[in-house]
Each structure stands twice: as structure tokens, then as C-alpha cells.
N, CA, C and O atoms as a DFTB+ gen file, in Angstrom:
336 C
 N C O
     1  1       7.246       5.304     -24.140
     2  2       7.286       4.588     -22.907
     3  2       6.645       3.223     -23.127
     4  3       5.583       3.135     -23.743
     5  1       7.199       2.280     -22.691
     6  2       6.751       0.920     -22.801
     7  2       6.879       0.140     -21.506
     8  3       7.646       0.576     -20.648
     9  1       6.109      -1.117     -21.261
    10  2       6.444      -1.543     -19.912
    11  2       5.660      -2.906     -20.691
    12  3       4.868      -3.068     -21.620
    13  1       6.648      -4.037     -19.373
    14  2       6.347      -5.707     -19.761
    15  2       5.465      -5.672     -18.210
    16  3       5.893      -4.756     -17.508
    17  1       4.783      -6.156     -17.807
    18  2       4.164      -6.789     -16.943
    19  2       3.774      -8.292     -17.063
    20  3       3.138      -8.944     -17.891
    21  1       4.721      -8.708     -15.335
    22  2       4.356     -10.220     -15.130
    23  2       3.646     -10.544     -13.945
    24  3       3.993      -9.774     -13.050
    25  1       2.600     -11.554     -13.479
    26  2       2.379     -11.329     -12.321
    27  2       3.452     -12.661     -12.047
    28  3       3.948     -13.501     -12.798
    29  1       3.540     -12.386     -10.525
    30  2       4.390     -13.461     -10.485
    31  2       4.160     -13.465      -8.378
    32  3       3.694     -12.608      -7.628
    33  1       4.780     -14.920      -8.091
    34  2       4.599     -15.009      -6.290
    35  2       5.226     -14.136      -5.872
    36  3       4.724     -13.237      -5.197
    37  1       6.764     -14.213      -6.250
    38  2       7.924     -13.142      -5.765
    39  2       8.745     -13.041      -6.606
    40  3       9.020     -13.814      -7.523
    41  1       9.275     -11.853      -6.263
    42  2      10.727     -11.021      -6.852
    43  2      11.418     -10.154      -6.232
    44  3      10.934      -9.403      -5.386
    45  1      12.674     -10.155      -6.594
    46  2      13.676      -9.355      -5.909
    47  2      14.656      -8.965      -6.874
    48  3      15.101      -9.578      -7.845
    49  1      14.949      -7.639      -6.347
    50  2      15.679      -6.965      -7.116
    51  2      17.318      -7.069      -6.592
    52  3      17.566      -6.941      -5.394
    53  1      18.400      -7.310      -7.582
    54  2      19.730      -7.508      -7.061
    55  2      20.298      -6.638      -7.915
    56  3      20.012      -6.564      -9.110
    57  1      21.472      -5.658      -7.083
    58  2      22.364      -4.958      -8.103
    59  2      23.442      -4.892      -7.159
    60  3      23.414      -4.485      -5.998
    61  1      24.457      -5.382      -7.872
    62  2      25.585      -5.844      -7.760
    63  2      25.760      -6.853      -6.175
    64  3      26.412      -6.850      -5.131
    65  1      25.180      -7.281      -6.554
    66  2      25.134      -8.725      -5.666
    67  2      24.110      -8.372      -4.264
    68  3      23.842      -9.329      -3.536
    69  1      23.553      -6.997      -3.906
    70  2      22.997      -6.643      -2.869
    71  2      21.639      -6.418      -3.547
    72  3      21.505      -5.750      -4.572
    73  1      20.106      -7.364      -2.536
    74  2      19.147      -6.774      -2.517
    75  2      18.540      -5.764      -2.187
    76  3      18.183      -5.490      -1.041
    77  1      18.285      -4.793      -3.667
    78  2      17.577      -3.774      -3.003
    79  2      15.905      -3.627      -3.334
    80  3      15.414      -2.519      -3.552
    81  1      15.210      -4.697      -3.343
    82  2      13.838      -4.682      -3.405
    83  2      13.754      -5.856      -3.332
    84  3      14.674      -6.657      -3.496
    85  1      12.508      -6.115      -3.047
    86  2      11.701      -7.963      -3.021
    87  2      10.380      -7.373      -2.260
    88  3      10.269      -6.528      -1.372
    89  1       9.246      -8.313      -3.103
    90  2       7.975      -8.487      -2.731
    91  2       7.744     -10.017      -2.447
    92  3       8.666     -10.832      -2.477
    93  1       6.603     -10.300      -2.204
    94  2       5.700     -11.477      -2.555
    95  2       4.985     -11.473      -3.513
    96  3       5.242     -10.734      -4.463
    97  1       3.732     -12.428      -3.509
    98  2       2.792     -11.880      -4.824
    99  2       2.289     -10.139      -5.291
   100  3       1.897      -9.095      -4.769
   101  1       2.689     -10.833      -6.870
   102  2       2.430      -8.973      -6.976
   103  2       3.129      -8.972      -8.260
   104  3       3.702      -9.950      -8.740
   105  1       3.024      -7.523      -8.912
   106  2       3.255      -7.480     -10.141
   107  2       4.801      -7.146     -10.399
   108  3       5.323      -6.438      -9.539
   109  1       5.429      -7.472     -11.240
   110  2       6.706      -7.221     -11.809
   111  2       7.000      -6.497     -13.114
   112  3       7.058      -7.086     -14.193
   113  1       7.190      -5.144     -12.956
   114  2       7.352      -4.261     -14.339
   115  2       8.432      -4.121     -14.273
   116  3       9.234      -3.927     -13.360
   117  1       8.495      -4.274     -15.851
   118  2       9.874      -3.711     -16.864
   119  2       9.600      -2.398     -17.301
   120  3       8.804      -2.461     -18.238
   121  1       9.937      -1.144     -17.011
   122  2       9.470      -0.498     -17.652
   123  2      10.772       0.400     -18.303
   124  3      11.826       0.856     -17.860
   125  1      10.063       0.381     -19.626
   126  2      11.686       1.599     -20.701
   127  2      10.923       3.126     -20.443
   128  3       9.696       3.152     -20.357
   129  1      11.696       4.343     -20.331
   130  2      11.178       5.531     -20.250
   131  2      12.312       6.287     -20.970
   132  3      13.494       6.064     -20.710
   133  1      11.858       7.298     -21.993
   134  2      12.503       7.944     -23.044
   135  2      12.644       9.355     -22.199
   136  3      11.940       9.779     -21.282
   137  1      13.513       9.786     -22.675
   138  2      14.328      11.305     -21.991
   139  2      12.585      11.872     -22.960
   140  3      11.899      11.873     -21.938
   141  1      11.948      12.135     -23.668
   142  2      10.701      12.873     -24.044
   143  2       9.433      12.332     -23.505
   144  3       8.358      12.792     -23.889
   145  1       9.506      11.352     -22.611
   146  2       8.423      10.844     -21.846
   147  2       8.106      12.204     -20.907
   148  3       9.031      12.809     -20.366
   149  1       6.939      12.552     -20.795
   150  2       6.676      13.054     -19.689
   151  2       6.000      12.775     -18.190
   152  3       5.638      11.609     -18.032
   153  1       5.847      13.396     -17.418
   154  2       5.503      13.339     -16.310
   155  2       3.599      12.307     -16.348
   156  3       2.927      11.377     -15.902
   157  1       3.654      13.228     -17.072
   158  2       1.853      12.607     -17.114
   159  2       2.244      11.059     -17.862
   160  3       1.689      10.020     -17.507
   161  1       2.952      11.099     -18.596
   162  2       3.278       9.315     -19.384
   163  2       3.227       8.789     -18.294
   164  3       2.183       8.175     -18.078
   165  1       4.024       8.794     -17.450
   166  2       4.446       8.035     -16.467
   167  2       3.153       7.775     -15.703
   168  3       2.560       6.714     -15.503
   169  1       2.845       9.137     -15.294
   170  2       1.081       8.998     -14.388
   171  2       0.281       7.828     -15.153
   172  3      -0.271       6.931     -14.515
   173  1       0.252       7.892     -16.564
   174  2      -0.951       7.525     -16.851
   175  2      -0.505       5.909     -16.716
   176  3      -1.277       5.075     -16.244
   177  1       0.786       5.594     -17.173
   178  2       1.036       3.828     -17.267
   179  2       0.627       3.291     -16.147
   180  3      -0.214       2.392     -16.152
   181  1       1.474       4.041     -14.407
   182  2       1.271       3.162     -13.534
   183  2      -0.109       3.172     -13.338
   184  3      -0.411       2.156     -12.713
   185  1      -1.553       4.191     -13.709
   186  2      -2.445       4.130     -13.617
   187  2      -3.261       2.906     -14.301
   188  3      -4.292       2.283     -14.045
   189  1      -2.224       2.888     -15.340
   190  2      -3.499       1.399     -16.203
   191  2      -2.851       0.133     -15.781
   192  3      -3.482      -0.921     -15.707
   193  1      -1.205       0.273     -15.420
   194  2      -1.101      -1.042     -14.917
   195  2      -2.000      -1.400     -13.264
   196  3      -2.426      -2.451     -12.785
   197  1      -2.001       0.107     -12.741
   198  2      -2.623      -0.754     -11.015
   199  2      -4.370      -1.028     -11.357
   200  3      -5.129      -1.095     -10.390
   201  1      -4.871      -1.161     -12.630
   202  2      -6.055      -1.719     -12.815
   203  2      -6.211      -2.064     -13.692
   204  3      -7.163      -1.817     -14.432
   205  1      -4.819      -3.120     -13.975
   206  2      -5.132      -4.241     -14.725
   207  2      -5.768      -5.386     -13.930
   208  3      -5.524      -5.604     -12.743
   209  1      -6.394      -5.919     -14.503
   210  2      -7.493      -6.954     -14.133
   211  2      -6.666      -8.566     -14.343
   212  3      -7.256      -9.298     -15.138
   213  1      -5.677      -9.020     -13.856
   214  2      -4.929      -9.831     -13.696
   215  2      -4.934     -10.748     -12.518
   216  3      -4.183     -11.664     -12.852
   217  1      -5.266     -10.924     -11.629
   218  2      -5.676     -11.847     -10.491
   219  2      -6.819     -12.346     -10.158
   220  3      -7.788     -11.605     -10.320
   221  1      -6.999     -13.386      -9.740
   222  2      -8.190     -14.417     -10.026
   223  2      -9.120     -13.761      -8.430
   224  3      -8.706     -13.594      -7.283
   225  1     -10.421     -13.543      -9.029
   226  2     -11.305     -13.666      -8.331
   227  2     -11.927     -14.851      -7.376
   228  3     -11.241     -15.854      -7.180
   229  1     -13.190     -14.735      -6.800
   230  2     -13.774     -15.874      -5.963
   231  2     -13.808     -16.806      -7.112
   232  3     -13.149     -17.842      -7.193
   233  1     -14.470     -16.439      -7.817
   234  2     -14.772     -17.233      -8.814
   235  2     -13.814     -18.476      -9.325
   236  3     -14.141     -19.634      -9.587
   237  1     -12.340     -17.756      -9.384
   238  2     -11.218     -18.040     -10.044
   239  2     -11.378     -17.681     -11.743
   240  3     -11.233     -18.421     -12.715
   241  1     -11.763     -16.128     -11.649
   242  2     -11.488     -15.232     -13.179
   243  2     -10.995     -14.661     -12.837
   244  3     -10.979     -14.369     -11.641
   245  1     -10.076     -14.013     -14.010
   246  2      -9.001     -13.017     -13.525
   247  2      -9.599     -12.008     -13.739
   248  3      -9.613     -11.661     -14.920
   249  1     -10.455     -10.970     -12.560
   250  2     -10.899     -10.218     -12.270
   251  2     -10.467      -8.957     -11.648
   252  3     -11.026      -7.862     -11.701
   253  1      -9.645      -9.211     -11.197
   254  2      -9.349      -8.188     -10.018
   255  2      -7.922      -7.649     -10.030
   256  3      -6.987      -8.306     -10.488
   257  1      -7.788      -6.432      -9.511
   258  2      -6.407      -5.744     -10.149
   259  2      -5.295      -5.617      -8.833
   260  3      -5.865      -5.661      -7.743
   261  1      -3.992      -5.486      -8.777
   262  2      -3.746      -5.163      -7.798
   263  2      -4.124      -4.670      -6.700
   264  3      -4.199      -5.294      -5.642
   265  1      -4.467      -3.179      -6.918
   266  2      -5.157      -2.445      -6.292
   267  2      -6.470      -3.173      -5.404
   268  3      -6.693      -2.893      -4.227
   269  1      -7.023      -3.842      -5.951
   270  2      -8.914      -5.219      -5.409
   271  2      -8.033      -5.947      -4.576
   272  3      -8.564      -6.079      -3.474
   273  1      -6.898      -6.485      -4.626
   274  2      -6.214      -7.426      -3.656
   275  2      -5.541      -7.165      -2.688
   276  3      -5.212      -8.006      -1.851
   277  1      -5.201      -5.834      -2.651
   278  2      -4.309      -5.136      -1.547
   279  2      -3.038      -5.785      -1.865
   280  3      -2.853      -6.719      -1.084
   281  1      -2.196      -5.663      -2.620
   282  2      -0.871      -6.013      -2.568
   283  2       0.533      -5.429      -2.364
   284  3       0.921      -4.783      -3.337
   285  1       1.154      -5.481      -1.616
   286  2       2.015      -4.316      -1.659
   287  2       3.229      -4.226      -2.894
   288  3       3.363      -4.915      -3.906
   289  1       3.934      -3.240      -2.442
   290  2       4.581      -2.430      -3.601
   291  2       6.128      -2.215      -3.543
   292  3       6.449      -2.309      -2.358
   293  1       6.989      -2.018      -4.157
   294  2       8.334      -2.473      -3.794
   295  2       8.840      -1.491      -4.972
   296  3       8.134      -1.567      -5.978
   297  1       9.929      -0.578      -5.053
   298  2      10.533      -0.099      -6.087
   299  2      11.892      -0.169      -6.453
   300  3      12.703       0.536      -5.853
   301  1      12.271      -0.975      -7.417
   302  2      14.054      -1.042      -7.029
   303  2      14.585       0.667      -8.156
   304  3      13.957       1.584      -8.684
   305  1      15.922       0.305      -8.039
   306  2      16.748       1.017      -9.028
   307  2      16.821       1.108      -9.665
   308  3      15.737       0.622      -9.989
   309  1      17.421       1.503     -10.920
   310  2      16.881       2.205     -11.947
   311  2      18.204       1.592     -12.600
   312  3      18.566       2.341     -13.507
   313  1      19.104       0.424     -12.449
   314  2      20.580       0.255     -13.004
   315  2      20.746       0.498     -14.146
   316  3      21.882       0.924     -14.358
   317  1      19.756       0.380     -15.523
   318  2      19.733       0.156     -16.697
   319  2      19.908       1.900     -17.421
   320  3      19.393       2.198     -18.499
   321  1      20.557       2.680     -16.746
   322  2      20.365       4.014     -17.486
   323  2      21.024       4.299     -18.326
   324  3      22.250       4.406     -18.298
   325  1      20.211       4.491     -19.334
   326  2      21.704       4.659     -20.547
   327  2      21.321       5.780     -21.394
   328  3      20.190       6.230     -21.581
   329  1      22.436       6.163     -21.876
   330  2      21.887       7.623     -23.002
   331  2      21.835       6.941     -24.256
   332  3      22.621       6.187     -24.829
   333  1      20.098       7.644     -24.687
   334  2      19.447       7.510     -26.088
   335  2      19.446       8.492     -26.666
   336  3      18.962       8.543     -27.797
């Protein structure tokens, strides 16, 4: 299992010309998942991505994780399924 993380203002998800997701600020994963991934893989990624420490604090350090900012959450489709 692998995943890209970007933070980014916004994104939206399009498949076949219709939006079916969009946020505002907030994180944007790519994520690949193998037919031998299991259940707990999965648990554990979105667990380390929602406290990654990627958004700027008072300070302006990137301190604080999704989760510290309250950001909401958006899930699109899954278009990319292919047999491995």
C-alpha cells in the first residue's frame, strides 16, 4: 500500500465529466491498495496520514495535522481499478 499526499486549498474529484467530491483546504491522497493489503493496512495509513503534521501553526510551523485544524473530509471513487 502506498499513498502521495498533497496539501492543497481545493480539490475536486471528476469522473466522467461529473463531480463527485470537492473540498476546500485539506489534504489530497493518492492512494494504490493491493488485492493483499489488509484491513488493518488501510487502518493504519489513514491513521498516520490524519497526524501528519503538515499545516502551519500560530507560529507559522508546520505543526499541526489535519485532525488540530478541523478540516473536513471528502471521499471520491475509486475509477482507477484494475486487476494486478
Amino acid at each position: 500500500m502506498r499513498a502521495a499526499v498533497q496539501r492543497v486549498s481545493s480539490a475536486r474529484v471528476t469522473v466522467d465529466g461529473q463531480v463527485t467530491g470537492e473540498i476546500g483546504q485539506g489534504l489530497l491522497v493518492y492512494a494504490g491498495v493491493a488485492r493483499d493489503d489488509s484491513s488493518e493496512d488501510v487502518a493504519y495509513l489513514v491513521d498516520k496520514i490524519a497526524h501528519l503534521r503538515i499545516f502551519n501553526d500560530e507560529q507559522g510551523r508546520m505543526n499541526l495535522s489535519v485532525r488540530d485544524v478541523g478540516l473536513s473530509r471528502t471521499r471520491g471513487p475509486f475509477p482507477a481499478k484494475r486487476n494486478c
